[in-house]
C-alpha positions as CSV (number, residue, x, y, z in Angstrom):
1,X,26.1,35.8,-43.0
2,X,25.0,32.4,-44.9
3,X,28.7,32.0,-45.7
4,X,30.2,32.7,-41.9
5,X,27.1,29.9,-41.0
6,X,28.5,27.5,-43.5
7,X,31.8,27.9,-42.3
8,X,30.8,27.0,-39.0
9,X,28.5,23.5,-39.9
10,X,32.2,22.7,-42.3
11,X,34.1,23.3,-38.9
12,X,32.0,20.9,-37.3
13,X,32.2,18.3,-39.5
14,X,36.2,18.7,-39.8
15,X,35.9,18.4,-35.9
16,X,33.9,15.1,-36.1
17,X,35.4,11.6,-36.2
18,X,35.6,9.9,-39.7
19,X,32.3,7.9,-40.6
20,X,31.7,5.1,-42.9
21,X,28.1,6.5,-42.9
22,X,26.9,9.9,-44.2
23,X,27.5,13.3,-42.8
24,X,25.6,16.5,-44.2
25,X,25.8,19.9,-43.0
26,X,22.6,21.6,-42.6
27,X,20.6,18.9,-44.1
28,X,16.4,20.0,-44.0
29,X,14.3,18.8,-41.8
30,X,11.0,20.0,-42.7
31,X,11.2,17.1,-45.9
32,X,11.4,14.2,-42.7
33,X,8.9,15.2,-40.5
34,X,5.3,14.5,-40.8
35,X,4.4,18.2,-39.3
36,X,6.4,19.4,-42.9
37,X,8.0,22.3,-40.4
38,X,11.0,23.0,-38.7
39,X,14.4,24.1,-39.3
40,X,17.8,22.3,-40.6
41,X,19.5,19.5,-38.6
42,X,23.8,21.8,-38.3
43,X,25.0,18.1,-39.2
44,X,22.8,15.2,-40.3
45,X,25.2,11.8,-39.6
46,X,23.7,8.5,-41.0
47,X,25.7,5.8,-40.1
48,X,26.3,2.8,-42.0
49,X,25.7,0.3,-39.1
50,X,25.8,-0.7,-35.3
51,X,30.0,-0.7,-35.5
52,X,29.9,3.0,-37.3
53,X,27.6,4.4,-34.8
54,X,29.3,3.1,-31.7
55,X,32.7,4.6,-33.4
56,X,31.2,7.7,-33.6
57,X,29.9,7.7,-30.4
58,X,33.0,7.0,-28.7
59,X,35.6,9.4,-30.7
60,X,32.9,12.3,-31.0
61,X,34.1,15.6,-29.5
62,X,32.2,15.8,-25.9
63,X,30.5,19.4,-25.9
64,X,29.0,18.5,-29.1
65,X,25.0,17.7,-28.7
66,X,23.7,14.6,-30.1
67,X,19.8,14.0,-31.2
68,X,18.0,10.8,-32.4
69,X,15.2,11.1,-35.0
70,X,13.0,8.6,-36.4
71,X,10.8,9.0,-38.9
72,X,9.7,12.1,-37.4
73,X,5.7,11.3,-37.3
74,X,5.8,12.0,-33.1
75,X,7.9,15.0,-33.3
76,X,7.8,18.9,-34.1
77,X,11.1,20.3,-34.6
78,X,11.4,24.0,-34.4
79,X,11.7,26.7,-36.7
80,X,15.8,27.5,-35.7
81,X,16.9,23.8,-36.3
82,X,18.8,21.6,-34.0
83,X,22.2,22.3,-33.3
84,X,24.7,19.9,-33.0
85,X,24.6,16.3,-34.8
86,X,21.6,14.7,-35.5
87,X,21.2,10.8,-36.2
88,X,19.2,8.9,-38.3
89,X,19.7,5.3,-38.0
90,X,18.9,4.0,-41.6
91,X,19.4,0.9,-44.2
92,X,21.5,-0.2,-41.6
93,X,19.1,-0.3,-38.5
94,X,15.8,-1.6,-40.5
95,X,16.0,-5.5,-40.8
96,X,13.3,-7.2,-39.5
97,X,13.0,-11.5,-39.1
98,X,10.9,-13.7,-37.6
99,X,12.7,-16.1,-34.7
100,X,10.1,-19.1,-33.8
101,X,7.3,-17.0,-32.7
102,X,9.3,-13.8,-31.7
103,X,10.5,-10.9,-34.1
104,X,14.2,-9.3,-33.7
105,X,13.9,-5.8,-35.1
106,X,16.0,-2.7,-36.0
107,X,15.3,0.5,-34.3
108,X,14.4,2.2,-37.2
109,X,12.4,-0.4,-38.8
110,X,9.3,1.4,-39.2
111,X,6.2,-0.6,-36.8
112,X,4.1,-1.0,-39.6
113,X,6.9,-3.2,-41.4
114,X,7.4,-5.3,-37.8
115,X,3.5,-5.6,-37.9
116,X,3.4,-7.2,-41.5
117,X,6.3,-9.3,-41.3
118,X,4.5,-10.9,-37.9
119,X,1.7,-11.2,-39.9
120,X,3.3,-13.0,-42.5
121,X,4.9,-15.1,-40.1
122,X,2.2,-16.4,-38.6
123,X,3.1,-14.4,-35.4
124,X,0.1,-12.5,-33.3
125,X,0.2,-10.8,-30.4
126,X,1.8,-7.6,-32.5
127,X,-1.2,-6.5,-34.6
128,X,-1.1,-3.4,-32.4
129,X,1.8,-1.9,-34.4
130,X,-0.2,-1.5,-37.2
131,X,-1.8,1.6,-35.4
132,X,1.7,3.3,-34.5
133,X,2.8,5.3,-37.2
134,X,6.5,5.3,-35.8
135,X,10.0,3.5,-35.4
136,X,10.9,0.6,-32.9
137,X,13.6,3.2,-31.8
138,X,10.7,6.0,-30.8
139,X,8.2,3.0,-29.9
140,X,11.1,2.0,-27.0
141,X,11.5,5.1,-25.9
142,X,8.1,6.3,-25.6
143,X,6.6,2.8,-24.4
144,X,4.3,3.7,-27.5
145,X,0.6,1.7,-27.8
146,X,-2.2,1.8,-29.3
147,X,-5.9,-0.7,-29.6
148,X,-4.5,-2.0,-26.2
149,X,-1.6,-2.5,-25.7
150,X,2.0,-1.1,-25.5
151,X,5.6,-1.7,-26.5
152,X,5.9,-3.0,-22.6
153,X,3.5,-6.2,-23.0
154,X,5.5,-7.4,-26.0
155,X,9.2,-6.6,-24.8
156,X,11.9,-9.3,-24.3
157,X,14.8,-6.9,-24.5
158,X,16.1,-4.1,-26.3
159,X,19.5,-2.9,-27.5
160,X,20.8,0.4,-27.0
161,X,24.0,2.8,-27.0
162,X,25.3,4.9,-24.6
163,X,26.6,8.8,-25.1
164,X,30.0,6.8,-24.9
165,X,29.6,4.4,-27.3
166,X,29.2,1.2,-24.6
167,X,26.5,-1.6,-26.0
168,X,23.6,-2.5,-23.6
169,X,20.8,-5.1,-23.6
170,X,18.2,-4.0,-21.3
171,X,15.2,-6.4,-20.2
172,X,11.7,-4.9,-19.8
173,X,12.1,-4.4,-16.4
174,X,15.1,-2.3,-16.9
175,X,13.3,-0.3,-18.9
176,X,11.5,1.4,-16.4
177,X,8.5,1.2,-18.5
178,X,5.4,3.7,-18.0
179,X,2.8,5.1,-19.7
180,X,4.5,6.8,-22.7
181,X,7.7,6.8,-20.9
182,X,11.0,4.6,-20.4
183,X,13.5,5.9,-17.8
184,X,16.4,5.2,-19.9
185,X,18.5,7.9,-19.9
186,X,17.6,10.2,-22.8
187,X,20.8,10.4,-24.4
188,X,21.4,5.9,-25.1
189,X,20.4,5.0,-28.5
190,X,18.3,1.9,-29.5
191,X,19.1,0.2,-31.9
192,X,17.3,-3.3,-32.0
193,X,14.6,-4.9,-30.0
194,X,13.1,-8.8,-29.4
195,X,9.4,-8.6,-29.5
196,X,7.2,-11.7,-28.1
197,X,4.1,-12.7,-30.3
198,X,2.4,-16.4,-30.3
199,X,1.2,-18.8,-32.7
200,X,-1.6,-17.6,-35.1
201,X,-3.6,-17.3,-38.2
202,X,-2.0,-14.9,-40.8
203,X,-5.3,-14.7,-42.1
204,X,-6.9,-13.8,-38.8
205,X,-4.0,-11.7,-38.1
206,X,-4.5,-10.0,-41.0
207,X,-7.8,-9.4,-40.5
208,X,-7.1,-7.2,-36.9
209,X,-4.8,-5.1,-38.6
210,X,-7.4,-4.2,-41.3
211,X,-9.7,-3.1,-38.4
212,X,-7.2,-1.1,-36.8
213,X,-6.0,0.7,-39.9
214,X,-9.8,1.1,-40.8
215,X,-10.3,2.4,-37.1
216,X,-7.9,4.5,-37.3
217,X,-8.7,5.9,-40.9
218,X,-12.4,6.5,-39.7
219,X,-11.4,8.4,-36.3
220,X,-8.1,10.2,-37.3
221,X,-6.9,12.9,-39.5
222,X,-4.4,10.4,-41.1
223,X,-4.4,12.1,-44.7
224,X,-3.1,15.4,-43.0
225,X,-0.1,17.0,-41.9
226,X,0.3,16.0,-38.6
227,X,2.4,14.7,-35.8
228,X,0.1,11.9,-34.6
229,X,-1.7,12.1,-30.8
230,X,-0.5,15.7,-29.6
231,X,-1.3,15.3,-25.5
232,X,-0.9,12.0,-23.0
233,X,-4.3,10.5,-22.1
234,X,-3.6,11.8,-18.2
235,X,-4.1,9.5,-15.5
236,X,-7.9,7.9,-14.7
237,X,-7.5,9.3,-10.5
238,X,-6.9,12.9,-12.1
239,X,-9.3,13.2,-15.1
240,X,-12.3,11.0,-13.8
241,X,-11.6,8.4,-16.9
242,X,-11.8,11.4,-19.7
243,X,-9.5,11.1,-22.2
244,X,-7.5,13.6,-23.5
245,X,-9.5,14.7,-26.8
246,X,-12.4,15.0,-24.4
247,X,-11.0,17.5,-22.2
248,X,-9.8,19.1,-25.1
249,X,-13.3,19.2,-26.3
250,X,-15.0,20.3,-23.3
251,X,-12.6,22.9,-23.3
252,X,-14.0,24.2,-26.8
253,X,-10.9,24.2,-28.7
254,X,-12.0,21.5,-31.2
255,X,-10.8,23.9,-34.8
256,X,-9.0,26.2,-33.0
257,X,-6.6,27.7,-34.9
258,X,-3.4,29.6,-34.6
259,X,-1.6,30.9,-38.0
260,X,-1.6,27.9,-39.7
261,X,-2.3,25.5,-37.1
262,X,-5.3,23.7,-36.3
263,X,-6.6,21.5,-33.6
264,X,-8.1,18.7,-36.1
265,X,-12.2,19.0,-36.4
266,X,-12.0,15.2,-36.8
267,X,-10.0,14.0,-33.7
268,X,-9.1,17.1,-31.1
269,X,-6.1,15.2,-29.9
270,X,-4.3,16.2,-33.3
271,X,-2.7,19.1,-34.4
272,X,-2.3,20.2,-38.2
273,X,-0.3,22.3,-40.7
274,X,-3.3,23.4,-43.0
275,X,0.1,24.0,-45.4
276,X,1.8,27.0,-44.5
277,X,2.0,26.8,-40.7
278,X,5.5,27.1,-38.6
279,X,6.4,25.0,-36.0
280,X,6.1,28.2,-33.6
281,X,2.3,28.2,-34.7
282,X,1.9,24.1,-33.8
283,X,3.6,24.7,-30.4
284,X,1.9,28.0,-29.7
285,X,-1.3,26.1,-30.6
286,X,-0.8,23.7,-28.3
287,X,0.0,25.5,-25.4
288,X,-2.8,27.6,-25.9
289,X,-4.9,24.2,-25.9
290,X,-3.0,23.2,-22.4
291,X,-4.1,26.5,-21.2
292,X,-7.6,25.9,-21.9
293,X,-7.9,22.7,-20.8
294,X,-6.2,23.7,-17.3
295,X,-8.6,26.6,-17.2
296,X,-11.4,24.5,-17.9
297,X,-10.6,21.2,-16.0
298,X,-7.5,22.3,-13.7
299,X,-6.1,19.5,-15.6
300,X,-2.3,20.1,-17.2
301,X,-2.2,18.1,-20.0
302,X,1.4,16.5,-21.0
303,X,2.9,16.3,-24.6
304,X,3.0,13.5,-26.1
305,X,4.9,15.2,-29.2
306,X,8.6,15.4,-28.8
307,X,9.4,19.2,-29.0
308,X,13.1,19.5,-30.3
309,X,15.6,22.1,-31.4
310,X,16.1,25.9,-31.4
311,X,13.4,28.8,-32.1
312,X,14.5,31.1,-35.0
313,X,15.7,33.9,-32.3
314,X,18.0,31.4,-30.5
315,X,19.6,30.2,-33.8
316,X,20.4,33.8,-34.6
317,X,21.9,34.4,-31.6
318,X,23.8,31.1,-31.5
């Protein structure tokens, strides 16, 4: 059975247009994500740069599935993998340089990177990335924030591909920016970004992003394995101004464990594998939280994790 399933992930690659970047059949998963779970990506395809993924893009078989993923700290992939290609945007997509008192970034320049070279720079206004323990790539398309603001207040425009290969720059209001959301369609690609900031202090700058990663070190389960804020705050006119971790608290799942999953004792908005746990026991944990919460409040709390891929019974069966 391995050796029919190899067969297959070869067969896809053969079917694939060539790359100058890297393609890997059934290349692990679990090693990339912060959760440590989930299954193997059928083909992993890193390409070289912006000219190797738009080739791809364009020449790629149609009824094969394509999935973006960062550096996997907002995203639980399941146990049965994720069929099709998945594509890391790499050494190729990570440049970051300061522009008067803007910053042009790769997608999958890591925020805390952006943060520091602002910093360096002279630039505020971007501190806020310090907090997001994420890409530019997954900051776009979630409209991330944290301490205050979002990836919306600090938008000039962003770069993306298309499922057919076709190059867009977008401006912020094209974005269709929301809380946590963009209404680009899901399946464009960013790939680079212009961020505003303003003159400022690097000392001073400096000296926010210390508080920030101090707040977040004092209130977050940071040291653990664990996918960062689990549920949307939802919005004030439905919750009365409670925040997500507070329902969840009120809703006495604060420790609640499934397997080896646990709602965090330290902050209830995070979920953690206490080492051995599946990615069925982190989404079964979570739904179980959305169940209490909606019992409790009649509030349906929304993920905020990305939830991607197959369950082990679909994967056998695909």
């Amino acid at each position: 059975m391995m050796a029919a399933a190899q067969m297959r992930h070869d067969d896809l690659i053969a079917r694939l247009p060539p790359v100058r970047g890297r393609l890997t059949a059934q290349a692990p998963l679990a090693d990339v994500t912060w959760f440590r779970v989930g299954g193997p990506a059928e083909v992993m395809f890193r390409p070289a740069d912006r000219d190797d993924l738009v080739a791809f893009l364009k020449d790629r078989p149609a009824d094969v599935p394509v999935t973006v993923l960062g550096v996997g700290s907002n995203t639980l992939v399941r146990d049965g993998g994720i069929a099709g290609v998945v594509i890391r945007l790499g050494r190729g997509f990570v440049e970051v340089e300061a522009d008067g008192t803007d910053i042009i970034a790769g997608a999958g320049a890591p925020d805390v990177n952006v943060a520091m070279t602002a910093q360096r720079a002279g630039i505020a206004g971007l501190e806020f990335l310090r907090g997001i323990p994420g890409t530019i790539g997954g900051g776009l398309r979630m409209n991330a924030g944290a301490y205050g603001r979002e990836f919306r207040d600090v938008l000039v425009w962003a770069e993306a591909v298309d499922a057919e290969g076709n190059l867009h720059r977008l401006t912020p209001a094209e974005m269709q920016f929301g809380y946590r959301h963009c209404g680009v369609p899901e399946d464009w690609i960013f790939i680079a970004c212009r961020l505003k900031g303003e003159a400022g202090d690097p000392a001073a700058i400096q000296a926010r992003m210390d508080e920030i990663q101090a707040a977040r070190e004092g209130s977050q389960p940071i040291r653990s394995r664990t996918g960062g804020s689990t549920f949307a705050n939802p919005p004030i006119e439905e919750s009365g101004g409670h925040k997500a971790w507070q329902l969840i608290d009120a809703a006495g799942c604060r420790g609640l464990v499934v397997g080896d999953a646990q709602v965090s004792e330290q902050h209830c908005n995070f979920l953690i594998n206490r080492g051995a746990a599946t990615a069925a026991d982190l989404e079964t944990l979570g739904e179980t939280v959305r169940e209490r919460v909606k019992a409790n409040s009649g509030i349906s709390l929304r993920w905020e994790i990305r939830r991607i891929g197959m369950q082990k019974s679909e994967a056998r069966h695909g």
